[in-house]
N, C-alpha and C positions, 0 to 999 in steps of 0.2 A: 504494500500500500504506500504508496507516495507523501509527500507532507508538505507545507512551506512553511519557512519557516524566515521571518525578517531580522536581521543584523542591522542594530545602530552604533554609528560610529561617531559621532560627535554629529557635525554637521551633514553629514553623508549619510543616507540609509541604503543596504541592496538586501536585494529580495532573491532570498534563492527560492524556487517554484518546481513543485513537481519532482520532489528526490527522492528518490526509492533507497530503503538503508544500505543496499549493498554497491553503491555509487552516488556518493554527493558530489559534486563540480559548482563550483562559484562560476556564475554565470560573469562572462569578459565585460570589461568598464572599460576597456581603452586598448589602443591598436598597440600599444607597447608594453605591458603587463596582460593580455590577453589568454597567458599560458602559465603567471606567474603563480597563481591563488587559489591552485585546486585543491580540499580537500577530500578526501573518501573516509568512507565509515569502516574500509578494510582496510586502510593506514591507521585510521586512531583505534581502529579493534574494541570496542567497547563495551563493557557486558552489561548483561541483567536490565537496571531503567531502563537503561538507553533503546534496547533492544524493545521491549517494551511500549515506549514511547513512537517506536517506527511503524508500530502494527496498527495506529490510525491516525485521520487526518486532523492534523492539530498544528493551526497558527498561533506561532510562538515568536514573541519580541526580545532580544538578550543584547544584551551588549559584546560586542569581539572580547572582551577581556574576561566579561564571566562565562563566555563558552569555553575558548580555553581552559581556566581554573574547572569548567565541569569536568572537560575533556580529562584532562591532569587526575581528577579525582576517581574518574572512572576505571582508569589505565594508561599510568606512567610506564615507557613514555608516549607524548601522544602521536607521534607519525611514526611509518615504518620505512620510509623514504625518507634521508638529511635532504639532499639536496631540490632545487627548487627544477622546476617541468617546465624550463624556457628555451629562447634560440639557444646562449650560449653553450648553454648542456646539449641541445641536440648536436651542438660541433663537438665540441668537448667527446662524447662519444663516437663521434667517429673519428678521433685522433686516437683514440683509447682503443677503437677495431684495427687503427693500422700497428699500434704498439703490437697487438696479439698478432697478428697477421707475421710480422719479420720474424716474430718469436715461433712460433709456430711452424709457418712455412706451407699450412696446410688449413682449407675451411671445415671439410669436413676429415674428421679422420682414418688415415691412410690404414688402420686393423677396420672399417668396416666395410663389410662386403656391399659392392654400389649392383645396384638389380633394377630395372625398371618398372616406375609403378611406384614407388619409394617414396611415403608419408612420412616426411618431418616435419618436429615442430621446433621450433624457438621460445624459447619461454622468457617473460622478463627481455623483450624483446628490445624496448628503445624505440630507436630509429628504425629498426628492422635491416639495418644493413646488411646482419649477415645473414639473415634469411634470405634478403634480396637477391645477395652475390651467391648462397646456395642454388636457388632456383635459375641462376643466368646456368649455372655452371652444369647445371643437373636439369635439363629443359624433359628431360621423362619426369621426376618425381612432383610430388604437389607438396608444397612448404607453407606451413600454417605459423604468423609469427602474433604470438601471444604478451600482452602487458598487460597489469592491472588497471591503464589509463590510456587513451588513443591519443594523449596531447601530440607526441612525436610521431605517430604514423605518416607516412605520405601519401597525399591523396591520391582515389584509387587509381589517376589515370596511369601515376608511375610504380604500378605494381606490375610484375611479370607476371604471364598469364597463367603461370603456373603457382605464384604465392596469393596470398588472401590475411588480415591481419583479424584479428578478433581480439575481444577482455578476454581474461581469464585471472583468476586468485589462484596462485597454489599453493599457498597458505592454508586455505581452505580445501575440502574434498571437492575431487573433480567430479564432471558432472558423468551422466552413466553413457550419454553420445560419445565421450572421448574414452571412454574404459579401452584398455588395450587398439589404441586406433595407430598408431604409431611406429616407428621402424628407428628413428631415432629422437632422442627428444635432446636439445641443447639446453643448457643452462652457463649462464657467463656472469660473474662479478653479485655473486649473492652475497657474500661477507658482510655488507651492510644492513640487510632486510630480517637476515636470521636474529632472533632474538633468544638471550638466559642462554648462550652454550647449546639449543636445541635445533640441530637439524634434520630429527628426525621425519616431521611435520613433509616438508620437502621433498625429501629423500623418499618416502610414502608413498605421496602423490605422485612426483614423476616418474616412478617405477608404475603406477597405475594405468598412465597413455602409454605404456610399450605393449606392442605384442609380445611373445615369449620368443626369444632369440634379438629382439630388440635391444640397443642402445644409449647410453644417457654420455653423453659428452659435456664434460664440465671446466670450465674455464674459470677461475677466481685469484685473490688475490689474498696474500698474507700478512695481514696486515699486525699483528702481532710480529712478527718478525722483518720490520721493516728497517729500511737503510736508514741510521741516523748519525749522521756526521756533520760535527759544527755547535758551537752554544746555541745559534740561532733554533737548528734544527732538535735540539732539545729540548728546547725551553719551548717551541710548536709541539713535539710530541706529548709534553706533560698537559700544555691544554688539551690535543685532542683524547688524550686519557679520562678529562675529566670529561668532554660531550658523551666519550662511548659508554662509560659509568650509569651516567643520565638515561641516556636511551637504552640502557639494560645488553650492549653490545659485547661479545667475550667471542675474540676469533682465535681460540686455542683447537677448535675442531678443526682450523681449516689444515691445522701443522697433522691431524691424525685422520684426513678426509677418509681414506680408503679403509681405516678400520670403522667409521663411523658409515660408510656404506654398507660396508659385508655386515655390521649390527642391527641394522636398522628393522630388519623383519621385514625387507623388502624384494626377496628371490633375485638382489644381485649378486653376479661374481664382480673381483675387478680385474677387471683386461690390462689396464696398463695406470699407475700412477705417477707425476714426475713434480722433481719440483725444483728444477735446471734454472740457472740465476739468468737475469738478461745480460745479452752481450753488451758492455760498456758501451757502443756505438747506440743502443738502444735507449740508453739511462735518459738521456736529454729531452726526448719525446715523453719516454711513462714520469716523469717528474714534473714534468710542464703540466701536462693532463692533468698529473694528482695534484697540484696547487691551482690547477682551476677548481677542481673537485671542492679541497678545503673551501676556495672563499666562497663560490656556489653557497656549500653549506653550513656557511654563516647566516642564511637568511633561519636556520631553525634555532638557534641558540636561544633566543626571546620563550618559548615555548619550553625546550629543556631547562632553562633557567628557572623554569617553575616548579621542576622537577627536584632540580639541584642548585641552590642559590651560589654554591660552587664554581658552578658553570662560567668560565668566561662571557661576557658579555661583545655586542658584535663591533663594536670599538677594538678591544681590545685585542679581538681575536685578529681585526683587520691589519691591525699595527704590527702583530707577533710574525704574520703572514708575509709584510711586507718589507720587515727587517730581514725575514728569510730567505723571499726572493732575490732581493736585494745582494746577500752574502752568496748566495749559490751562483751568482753571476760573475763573482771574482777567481778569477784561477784558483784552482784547489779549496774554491766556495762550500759551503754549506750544501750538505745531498740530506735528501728526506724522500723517500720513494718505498712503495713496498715493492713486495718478491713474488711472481707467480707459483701457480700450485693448478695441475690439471690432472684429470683421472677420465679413464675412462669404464665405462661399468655395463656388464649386458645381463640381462634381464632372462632367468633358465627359463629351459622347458622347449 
């Protein structure tokens, strides 16, 4: 059942109309923040009232500050996405597809047997780039790319006629159309979404779209073990410690992915895991990307700040940001970068 509900803002009111619980979207106010202010009710995850509250239709007046504080109260923390669903991030991401790309050397991979007719999905899709560049490469198979939000899809005219992009949570249970529909399912750069040390949730689900002899190709990043060289780049790391704290984030799984797969009570084996450092020619690109990443997700600090008064604040975080840049720009500069980590896992039977 749908709802509206009106947000007042001092002198500004907007009206969100028509939101069904399991997608809210802040309707666009301007050609330049258009993509900037989406919430969902499957980033803030909320239980019990709330849930409650979406089952009928009921206009409700609050202020941005005490939805927040509700959000906060229902389920710290309150999004499951730091960074902000604008242009910049839709580039940012594809500078972050070509990092993987030199690293790699391969889109899909070289242990899966290529057969025509070949259902993949992309999950956590983005931009869909690499779905895109699957489907140019692979013009037999049908490539389905999946995100919880369509902000960055591109519209249909530039989809190969072999991809198609749709929503999907898989966070939550898939639905019974996608049950085993699949031949490989990809996953890239979850480390931020996973929440408490838990990936089993994930792990669950996309074992779910494989058929049996199916696929999960995974792509992430380490960020627990990341490059930290420089007082700059320390004294960034100790804040980002305090945001991942806030947001309930712990990437020690991503250092034991392939025992956290084979545990999961998901009928995978694993095919191959690696966790090969990037070539020094590479560091310059995946460092650039991840300090666009950082200031990006400075726009959620106001939010975790509620969570943890701890929390840097987006001043501060911008200044620590741009002493760093700043130092990594100098010969034998300040580095802050994490480490990739990729497995790949097939599905028995």
């Amino acid at each position: 059942m749908a709802f509206s509900v009106v947000f007042s803002d001092g002198a500004n009111s907007r009206e969100w109309a028509h939101m069904h619980p399991s997608a809210i979207r802040r309707r666009k106010h301007s050609q330049e923040d258009e993509y900037d202010d989406q919430v969902h009710v499957a980033e803030i995850q909320a239980e019990g009232d709330f849930h409650e509250l979406a089952n009928v239709f009921l206009p409700i007046s609050i202020s941005i500050a005490s939805f927040e504080l509700a959000c906060t109260a229902m389920a710290a923390p309150p999004t499951t996405y730091l960074l902000r669903r604008d242009r910049v991030e839709a580039i940012r991401l594809g500078s972050q597809h070509l990092a993987w790309q030199r690293h790699l050397n391969h889109l899909l991979d070289p242990n899966i047997p290529i057969k025509d007719g070949m259902e993949i999905a992309d999950i956590g899709a983005g931009t869909g780039i690499w779905a895109i560049e699957v489907a140019n490469q692979l013009p037999s198979s049908q490539v389905t790319a999946f995100d919880v939000a369509d902000t960055h899809f591109p519209s249909p005219e530039y989809w190969p006629s072999n991809a198609k992009f749709d929503l999907l949570d898989l966070l939550r249970d898939v639905s019974s159309e996608l049950l085993g529909k699949f031949d490989v399912v990809h996953l890239r750069m979850w480390a931020f979404v996973v929440r408490n040390d838990d990936p089993n949730p994930l792990i669950q689900h996309a074992a779910k779209l494989l058929r049996p002899g199916g696929y999960i190709q995974w792509e992430d990043a380490r960020f627990e073990n990341s490059v930290v060289k420089g007082e700059p780049a320390v004294q960034f790391r100790q804040m980002m410690r305090q945001m991942s704290n806030a947001a309930r984030l712990n990437f020690l799984w991503l250092e034991e992915l392939d025992q956290r797969v084979k545990c999961a009570d998901a009928q995978l084996e694993v095919v191959d895991f690696q966790k090969q450092p990037w070539l020094s020619t590479h560091i310059p690109l995946v460092m650039d990307t991840f300090l666009v990443a950082l200031e990006n997700s400075g726009a959620i600090l106001g939010k975790l700040k509620l969570v943890d008064p701890s929390v840097p604040n987006s001043e501060e975080w911008m200044e620590a940001l741009e002493t760093l840049h700043k130092d990594s720009c100098k010969p034998s500069g300040s580095q802050l970068y994490w480490l990739p980590v990729t497995l790949l896992a097939r599905r028995s039977g």
